[in-house]
C-alpha positions as CSV (number, residue, x, y, z in Angstrom):
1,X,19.6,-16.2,14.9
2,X,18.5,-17.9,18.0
3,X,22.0,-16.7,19.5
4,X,21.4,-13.5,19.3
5,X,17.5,-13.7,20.6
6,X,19.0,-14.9,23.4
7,X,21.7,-12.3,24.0
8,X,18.3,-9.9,23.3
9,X,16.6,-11.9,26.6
10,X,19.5,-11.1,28.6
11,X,19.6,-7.3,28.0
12,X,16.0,-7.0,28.3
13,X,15.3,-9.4,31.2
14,X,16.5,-6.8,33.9
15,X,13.4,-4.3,32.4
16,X,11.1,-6.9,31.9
17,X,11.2,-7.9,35.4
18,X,11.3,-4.7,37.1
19,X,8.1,-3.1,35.1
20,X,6.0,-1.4,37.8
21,X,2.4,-3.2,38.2
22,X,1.1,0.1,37.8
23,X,2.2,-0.2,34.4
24,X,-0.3,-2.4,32.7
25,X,-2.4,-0.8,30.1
26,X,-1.7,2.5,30.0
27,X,0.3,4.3,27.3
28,X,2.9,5.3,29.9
29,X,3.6,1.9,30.0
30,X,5.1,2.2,26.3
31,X,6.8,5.8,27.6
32,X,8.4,3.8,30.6
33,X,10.1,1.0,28.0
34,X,11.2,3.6,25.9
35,X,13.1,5.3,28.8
36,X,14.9,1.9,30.0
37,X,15.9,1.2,26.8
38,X,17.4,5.1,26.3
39,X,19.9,3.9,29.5
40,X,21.0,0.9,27.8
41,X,24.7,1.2,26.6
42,X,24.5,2.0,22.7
43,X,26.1,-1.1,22.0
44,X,23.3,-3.3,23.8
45,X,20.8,-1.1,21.8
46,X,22.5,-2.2,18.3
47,X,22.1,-5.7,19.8
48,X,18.1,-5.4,20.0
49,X,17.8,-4.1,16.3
50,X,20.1,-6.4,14.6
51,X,17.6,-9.1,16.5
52,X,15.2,-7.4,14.7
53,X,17.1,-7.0,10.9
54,X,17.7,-10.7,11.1
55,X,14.3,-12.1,11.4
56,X,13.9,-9.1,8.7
57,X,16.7,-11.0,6.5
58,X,15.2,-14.2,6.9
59,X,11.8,-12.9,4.9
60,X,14.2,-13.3,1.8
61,X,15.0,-17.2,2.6
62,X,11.5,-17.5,3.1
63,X,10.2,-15.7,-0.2
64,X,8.0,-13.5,2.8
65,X,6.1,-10.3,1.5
66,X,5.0,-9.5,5.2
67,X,6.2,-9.7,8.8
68,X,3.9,-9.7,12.3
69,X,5.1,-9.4,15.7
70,X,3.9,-8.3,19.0
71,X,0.8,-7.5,20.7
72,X,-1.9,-9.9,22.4
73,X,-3.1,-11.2,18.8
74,X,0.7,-12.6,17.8
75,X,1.3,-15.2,21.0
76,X,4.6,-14.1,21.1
77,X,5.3,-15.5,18.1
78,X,7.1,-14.4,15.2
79,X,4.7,-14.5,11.5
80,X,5.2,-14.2,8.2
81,X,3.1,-13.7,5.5
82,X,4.1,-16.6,2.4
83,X,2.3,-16.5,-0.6
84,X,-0.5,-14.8,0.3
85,X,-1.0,-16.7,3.9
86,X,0.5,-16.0,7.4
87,X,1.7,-18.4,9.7
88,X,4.0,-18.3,12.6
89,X,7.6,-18.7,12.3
90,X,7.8,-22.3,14.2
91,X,11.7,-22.4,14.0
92,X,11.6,-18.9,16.6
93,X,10.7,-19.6,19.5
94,X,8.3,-17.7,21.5
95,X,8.8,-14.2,23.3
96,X,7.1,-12.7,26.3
97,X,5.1,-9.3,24.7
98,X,7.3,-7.2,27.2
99,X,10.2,-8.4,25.6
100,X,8.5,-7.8,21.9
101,X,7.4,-4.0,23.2
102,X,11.1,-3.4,23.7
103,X,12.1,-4.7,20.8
104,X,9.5,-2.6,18.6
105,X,10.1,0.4,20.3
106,X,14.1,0.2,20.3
107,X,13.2,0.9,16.3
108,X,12.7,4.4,16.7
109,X,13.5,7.7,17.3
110,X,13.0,10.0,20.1
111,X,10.6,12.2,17.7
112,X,9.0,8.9,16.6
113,X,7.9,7.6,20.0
114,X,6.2,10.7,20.8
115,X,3.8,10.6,17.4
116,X,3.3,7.3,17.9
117,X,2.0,7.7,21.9
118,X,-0.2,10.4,20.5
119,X,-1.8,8.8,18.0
120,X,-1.5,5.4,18.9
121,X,-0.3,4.3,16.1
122,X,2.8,5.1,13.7
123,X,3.7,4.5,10.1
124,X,7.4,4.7,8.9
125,X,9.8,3.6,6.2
126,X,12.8,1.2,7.3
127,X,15.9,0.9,5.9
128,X,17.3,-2.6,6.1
129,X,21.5,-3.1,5.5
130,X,22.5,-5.9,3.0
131,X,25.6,-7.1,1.5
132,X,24.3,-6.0,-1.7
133,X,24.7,-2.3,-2.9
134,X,21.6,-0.7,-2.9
135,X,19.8,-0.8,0.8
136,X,16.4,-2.4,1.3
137,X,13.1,-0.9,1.9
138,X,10.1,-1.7,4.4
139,X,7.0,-0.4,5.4
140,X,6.7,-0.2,8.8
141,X,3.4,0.3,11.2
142,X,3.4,0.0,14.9
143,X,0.0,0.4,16.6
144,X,-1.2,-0.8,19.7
145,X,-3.2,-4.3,20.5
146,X,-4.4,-4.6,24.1
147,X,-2.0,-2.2,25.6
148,X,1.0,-4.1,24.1
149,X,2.9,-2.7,21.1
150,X,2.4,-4.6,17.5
151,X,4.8,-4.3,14.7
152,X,3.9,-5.1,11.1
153,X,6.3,-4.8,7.9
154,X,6.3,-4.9,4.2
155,X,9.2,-5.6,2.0
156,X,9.3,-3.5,-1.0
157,X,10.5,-6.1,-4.2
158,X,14.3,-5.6,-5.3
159,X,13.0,-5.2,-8.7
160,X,10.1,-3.2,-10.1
161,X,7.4,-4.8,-12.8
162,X,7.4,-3.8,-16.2
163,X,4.2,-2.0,-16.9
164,X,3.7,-4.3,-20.1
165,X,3.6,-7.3,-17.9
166,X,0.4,-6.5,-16.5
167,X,-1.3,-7.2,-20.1
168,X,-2.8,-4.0,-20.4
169,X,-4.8,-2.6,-23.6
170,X,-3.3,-0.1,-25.6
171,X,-5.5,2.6,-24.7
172,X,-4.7,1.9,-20.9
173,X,-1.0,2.4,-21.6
174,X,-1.6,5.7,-23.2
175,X,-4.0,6.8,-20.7
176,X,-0.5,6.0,-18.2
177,X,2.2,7.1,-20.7
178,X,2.8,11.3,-20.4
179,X,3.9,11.1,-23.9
180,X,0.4,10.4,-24.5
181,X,-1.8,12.0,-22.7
182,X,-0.3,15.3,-20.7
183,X,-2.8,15.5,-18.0
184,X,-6.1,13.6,-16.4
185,X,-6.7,11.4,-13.4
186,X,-5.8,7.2,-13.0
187,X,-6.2,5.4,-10.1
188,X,-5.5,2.3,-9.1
189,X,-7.4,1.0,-6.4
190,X,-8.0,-2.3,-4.1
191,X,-7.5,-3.3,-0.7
192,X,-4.6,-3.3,1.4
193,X,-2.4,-5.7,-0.1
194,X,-3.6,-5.5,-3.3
195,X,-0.3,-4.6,-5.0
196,X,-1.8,-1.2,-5.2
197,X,2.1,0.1,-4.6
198,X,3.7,-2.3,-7.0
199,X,1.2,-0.8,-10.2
200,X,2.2,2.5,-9.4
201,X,5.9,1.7,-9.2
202,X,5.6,0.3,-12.4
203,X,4.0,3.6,-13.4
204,X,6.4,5.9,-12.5
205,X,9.3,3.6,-13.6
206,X,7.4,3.5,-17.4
207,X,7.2,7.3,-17.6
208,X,10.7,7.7,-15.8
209,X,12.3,5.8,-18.9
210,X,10.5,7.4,-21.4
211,X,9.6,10.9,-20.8
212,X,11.7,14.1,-20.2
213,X,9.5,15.5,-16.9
214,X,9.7,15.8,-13.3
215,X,7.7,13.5,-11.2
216,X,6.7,14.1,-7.6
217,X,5.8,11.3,-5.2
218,X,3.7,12.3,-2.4
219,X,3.9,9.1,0.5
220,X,2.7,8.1,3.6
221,X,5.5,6.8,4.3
222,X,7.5,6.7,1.0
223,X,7.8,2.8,0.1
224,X,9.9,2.8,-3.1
225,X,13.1,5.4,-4.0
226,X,13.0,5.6,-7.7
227,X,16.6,6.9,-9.4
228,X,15.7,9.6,-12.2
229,X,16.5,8.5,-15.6
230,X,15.0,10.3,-18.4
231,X,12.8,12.1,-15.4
232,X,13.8,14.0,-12.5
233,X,12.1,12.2,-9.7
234,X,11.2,13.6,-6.3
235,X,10.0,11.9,-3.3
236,X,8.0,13.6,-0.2
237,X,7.1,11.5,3.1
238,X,4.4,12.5,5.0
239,X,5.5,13.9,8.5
240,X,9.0,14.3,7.4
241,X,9.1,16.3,4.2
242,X,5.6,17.4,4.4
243,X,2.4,17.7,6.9
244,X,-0.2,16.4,4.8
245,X,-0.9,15.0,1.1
246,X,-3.4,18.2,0.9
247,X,-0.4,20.5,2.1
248,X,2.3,18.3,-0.7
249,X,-0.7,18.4,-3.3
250,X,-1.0,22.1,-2.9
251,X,2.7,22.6,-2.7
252,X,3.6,21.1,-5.5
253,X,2.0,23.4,-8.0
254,X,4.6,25.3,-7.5
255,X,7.5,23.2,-8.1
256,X,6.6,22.6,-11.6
257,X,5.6,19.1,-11.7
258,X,4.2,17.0,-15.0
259,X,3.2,13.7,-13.2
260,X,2.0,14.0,-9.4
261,X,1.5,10.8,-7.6
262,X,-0.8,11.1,-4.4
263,X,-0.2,8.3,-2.0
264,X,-3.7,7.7,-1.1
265,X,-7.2,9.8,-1.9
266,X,-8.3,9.0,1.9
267,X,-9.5,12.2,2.7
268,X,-12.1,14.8,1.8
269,X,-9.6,17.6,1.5
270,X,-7.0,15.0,-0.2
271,X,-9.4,14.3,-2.9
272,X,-10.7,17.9,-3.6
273,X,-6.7,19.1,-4.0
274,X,-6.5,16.1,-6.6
275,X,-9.3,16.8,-8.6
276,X,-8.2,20.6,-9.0
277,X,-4.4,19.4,-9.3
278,X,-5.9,16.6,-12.8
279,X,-8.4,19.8,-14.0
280,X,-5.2,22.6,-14.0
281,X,-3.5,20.2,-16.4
282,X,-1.4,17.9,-14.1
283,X,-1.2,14.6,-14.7
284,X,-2.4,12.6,-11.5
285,X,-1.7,9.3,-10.0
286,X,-3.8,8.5,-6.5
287,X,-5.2,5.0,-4.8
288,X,-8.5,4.2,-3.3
289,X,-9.4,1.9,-0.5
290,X,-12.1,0.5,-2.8
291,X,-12.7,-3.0,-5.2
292,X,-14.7,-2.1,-8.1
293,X,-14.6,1.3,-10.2
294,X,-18.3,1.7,-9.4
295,X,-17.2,2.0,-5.7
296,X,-14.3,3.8,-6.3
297,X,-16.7,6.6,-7.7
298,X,-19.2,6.4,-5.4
299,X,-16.6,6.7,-2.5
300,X,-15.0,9.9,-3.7
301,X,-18.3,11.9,-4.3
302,X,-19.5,10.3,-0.9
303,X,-16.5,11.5,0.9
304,X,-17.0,14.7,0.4
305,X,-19.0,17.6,2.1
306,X,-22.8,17.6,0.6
307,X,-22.7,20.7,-0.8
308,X,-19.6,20.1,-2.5
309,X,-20.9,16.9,-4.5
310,X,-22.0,18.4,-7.4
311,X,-19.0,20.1,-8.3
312,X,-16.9,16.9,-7.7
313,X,-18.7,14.4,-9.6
314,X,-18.6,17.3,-12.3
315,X,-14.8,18.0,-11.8
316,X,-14.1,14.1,-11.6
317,X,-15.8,12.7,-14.6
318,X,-14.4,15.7,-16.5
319,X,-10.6,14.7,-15.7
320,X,-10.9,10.9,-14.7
321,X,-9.2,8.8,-17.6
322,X,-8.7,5.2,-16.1
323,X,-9.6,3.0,-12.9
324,X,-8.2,-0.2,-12.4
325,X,-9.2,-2.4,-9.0
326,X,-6.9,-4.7,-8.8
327,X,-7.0,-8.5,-6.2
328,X,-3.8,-11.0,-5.1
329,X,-5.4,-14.0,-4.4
330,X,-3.4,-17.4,-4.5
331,X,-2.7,-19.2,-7.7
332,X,-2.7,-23.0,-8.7
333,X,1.1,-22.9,-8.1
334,X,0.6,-21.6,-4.6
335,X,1.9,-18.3,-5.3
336,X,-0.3,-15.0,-5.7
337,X,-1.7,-14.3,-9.2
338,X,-3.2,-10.4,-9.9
339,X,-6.7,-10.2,-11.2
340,X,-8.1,-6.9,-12.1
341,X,-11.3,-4.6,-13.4
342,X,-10.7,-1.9,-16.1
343,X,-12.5,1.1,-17.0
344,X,-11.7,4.0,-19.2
345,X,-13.4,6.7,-19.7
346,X,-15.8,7.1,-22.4
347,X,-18.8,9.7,-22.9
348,X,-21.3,7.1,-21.9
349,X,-19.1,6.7,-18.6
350,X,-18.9,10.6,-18.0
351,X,-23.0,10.9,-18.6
352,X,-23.5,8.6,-15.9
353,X,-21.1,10.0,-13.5
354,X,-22.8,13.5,-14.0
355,X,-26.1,11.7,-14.2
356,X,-25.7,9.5,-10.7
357,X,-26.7,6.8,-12.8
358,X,-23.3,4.8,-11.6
359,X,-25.0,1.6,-11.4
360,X,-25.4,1.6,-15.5
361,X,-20.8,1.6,-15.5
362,X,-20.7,-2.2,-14.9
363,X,-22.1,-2.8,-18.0
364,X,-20.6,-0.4,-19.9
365,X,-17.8,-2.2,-18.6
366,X,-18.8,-5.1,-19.7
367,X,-19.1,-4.0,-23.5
368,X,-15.9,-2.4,-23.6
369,X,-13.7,-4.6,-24.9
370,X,-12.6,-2.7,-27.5
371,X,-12.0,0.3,-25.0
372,X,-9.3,-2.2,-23.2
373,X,-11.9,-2.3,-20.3
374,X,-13.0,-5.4,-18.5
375,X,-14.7,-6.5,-15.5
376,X,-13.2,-8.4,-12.8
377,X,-15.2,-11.2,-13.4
378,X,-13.9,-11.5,-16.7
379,X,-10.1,-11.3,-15.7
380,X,-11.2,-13.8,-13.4
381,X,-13.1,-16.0,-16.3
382,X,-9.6,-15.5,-18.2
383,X,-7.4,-16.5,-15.0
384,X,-9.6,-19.6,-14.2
385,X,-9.4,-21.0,-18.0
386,X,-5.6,-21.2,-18.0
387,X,-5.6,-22.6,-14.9
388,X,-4.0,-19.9,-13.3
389,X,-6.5,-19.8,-10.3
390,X,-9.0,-22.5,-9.0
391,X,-12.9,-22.4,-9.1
392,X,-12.8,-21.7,-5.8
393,X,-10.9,-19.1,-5.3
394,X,-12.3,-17.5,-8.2
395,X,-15.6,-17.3,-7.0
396,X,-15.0,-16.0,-3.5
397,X,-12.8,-12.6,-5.1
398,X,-15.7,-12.2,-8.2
399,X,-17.5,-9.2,-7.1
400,X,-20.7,-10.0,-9.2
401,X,-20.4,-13.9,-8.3
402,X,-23.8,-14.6,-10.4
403,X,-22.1,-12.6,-13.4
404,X,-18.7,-15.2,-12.9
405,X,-20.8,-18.4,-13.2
406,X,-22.7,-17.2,-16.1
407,X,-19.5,-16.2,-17.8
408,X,-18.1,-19.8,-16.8
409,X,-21.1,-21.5,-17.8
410,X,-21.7,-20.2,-21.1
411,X,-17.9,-20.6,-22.1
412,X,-17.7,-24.3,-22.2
């Protein structure tokens, strides 16, 4: 590898040192790059990204979910996230950030420069060439960090998660499974990096094997390609197969869907379209930025215009089935171990949605065991007893942190 990061420095070193001072922090800085680099012979071009699709290859040897490059914050260096924690790559040695700009922006089109100068940011699938037969998949964001460009990208898994792995009641597989239950809204919520996108892969891939429908996949960008089995899948990317998940929500009425999966709820518009797509007899599959199912519900009727809240928190506790807010945090083995909160919706859960009385839902929680609900705090109780995940760390995800000691304490 460190071969061709050196072949890299020579093609770029004539740009690097020729940048007008002009050119410092300005986003036609970025425009300038990108023009050098469009005089470059084609083959010195294919030099930069396969610089690039190596330290992408070596993610694999390094069991790496993540890679980080460029801008002020990386030092020039190379990082990787392992196991849940990020570290430089000390093996790489360091770049100047003129030399990672080039290198970021050599990734993409002509079309794709532009959107990301105009919004200062840009999120993209990658498609990364193995010797094996099926291609691999990244997402990709470039944004900028102190007038530099930064690169970060995620590597989708080779192989997707069996839905019955993740341990869930009875009644939360049925609330998933078509064959079950024909329409409604699940979510599945966390934090960026939550394994949000894994959950739903597993999802799809259930349903895909065992139901005779047609499933659409609205993403932003579109992570995982799922092959129709039993299912006809189809996937839409934001930006390139349609403008918006509102516009690919609304679109897809008419394409006579049975399971829709919206790639995020992260608008007020977005989450409006969803609710009418679960209460017209779709089956829907969205995620939410959020860590409990208390905030989950509380952020959807906040999101939305004042006037309009009534009529949501109606519309959602009438077609919401299931929540789970899921946390990767790392295990006793060093690698990352998925705790999670459950909820399913009962009357008592509906009355209190319609009621605003959301705060009463953790308890209901709490008590329904039977339901196949559970708190975090309990997953955690259960993760921390088989020595699956430390005291520590534990503690720090619990959301209700007096709620995890007490269930510790009186479990002894």
């Amino acid at each position: 590898m460190q071969q061709l990061i050196n072949e890299s420095r020579e093609i770029l070193k004539p740009i690097v040192e020729n940048i007008p001072d002009r050119l410092i922090f300005d986003i036609d800085r970025c425009r300038y790059l990108f023009e050098q680099l469009q005089k470059l012979e084609p083959e010195k071009r294919i030099i930069l990204r396969d610089t690039v699709e190596k330290m992408l290859h070596y993610m694999e040897e390094l069991e790496a979910s993540d890679i980080d490059m460029g801008g002020a914050g990386s030092k020039g260096k190379i990082w990787y996230r392992v196991h849940g924690s990020k570290r430089p790559e000390d093996d790489l040695s360091a770049f100047r950030l003129d030399e990672l700009d080039l290198l970021i922006i050599n990734l993409l089109e002509d079309k794709q420069v532009e959107a990301l100068l105009d919004n200062r940011s840009y999120d993209f699938s990658f498609i990364l060439d193995t010797d094996e037969k099926e291609k691999r998949r990244l997402r990709a964001t470039i944004y900028m960090d102190l007038g530099h460009l930064a690169l970060n990208m995620r590597m989708i898994p080779k192989e997707i998660r069996s839905l019955q792995s993740f341990d869930f009641h009875t009644n939360i597989i049925n609330s998933f499974s078509l064959e079950k239950s024909t329409s409604g809204l699940n979510l599945i919520t966390g934090i960026t990096g939550s394994g949000k996108s894994t959950t739903l892969d597993s999802i799809v891939d259930f349903n895909n094997s065992m139901s005779d429908s047609h499933i659409t996949i609205i993403g932003d960008p579109i992570e995982r390609v799922h092959k129709s089995k039993l299912s006809i899948v189809r996937h839409r990317e934001i930006g390139s197969d349609v403008l918006s998940f509102k516009d690919g929500a609304i679109q897809a009425l008419r394409q006579d869907p049975d399971i829709i999966i919206i790639g995020e709820m992260r608008s007020s518009d977005t989450i409006m379209t969803t609710l009418e797509l679960a209460d017209t007899g779709h089956k829907v599959f969205s995620t939410v930025h959020t860590s409990s199912a208390v905030e989950t519900i509380d952020r959807i009727v906040d999101t939305v215009p004042f006037k309009y809240r009534g009529r949501v928190k109606t519309r959602l506790a009438d077609v919401l089935e299931v929540i789970v807010s899921q946390k990767l945090m790392p295990g006793t083995d060093g690698k990352l171990v998925l705790a999670k909160e459950v909820m399913t919706m009962t009357p008592a859960i509906k009355a209190a949605i319609k009621n605003e009385n959301t705060d009463e839902i953790y308890g209901i929680i709490r008590q329904g065991k039977k339901y196949g609900m559970q708190t975090l705090e309990q997953d955690l109780k259960r993760l921390y007893r088989r020595n699956e995940v430390s005291f520590e760390i534990a503690i720090s995800n619990a959301n209700n942190k007096k709620h995890f000691k007490d269930l510790v304490k009186y479990s002894f």
